[in-house]
C-alpha positions as CSV (number, residue, x, y, z in Angstrom):
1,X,-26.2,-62.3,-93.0
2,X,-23.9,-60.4,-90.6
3,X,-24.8,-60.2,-86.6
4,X,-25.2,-56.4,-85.5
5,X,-22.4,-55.7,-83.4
6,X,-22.8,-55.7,-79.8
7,X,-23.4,-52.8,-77.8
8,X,-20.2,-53.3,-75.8
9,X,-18.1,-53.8,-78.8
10,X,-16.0,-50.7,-78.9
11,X,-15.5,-50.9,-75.2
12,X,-14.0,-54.5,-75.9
13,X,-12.1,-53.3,-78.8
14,X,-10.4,-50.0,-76.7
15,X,-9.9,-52.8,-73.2
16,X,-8.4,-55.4,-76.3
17,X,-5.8,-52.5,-77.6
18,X,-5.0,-51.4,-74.0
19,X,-3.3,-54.5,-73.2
20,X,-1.0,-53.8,-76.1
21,X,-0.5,-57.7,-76.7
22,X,-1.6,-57.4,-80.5
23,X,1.5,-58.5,-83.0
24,X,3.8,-59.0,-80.2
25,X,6.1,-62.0,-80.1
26,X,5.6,-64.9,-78.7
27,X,5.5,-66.1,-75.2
28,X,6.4,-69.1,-73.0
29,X,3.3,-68.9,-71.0
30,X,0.9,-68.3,-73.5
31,X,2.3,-71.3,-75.1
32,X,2.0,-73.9,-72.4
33,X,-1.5,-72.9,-72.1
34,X,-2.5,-74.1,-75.2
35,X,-0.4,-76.9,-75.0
36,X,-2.2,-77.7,-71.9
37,X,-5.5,-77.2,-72.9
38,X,-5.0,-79.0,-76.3
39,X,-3.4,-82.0,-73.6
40,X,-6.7,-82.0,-71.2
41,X,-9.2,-82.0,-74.1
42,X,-7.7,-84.5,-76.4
43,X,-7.8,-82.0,-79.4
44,X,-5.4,-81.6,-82.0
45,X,-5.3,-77.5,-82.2
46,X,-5.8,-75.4,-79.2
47,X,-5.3,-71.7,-79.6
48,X,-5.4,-68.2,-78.1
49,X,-7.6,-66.0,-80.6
50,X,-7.8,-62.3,-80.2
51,X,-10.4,-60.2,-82.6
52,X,-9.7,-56.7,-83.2
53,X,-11.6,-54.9,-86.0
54,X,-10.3,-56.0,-88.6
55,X,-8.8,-59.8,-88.3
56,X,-8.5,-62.6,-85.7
57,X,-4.9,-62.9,-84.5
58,X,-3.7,-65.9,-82.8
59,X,-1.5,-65.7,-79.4
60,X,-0.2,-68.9,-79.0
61,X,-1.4,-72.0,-80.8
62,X,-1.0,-75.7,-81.5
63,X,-1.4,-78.2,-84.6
64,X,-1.4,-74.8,-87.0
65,X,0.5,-74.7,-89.4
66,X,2.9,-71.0,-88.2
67,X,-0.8,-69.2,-89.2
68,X,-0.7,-66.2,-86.6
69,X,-3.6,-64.4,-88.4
70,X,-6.2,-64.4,-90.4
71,X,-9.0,-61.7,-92.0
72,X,-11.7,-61.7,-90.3
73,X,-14.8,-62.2,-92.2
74,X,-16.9,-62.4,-90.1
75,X,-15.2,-65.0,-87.5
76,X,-16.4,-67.9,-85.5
77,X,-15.1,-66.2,-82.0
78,X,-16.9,-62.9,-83.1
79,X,-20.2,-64.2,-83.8
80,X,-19.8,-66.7,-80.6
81,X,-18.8,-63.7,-78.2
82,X,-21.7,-61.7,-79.9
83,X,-24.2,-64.4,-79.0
84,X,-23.0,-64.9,-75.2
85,X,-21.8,-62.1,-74.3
């Protein structure tokens, strides 16, 4: 069973593709973000996860394995900003 999508989704997706961040290379400070979050949570893999409409596309992670995107169907980070958002 998929979620409906939220009302607010294309206004996301337009704000996500305005940024023009999607499949660019990667970044220093996007980096030691995750590195510093994955440092004050005590987890193995930490990552920056964008969702456009057709895949989840990682910005800067840790403890994956060079993955920088995946299909989405449907994705954890989709159905979690459905349900708080």
């Amino acid at each position: 069973m998929r979620a409906d999508l939220h009302p607010l989704n294309a206004e996301r997706l337009d704000t996500l593709h305005g940024f023009d961040i999607l499949d660019t290379p990667e970044e220093t400070e996007f980096n030691e973000i995750v590195e510093l979050a994955s440092q004050i949570c005590g987890t193995p893999i930490s990552l920056i996860s964008l969702v456009d409409e057709d895949r989840q596309w990682f910005k800067a992670s840790v403890g994956l394995n060079d993955q920088k995107h995946r299909l989405k169907s449907p994705s954890v980070p989709t159905q979690s900003w459905k349900a708080t958002f």
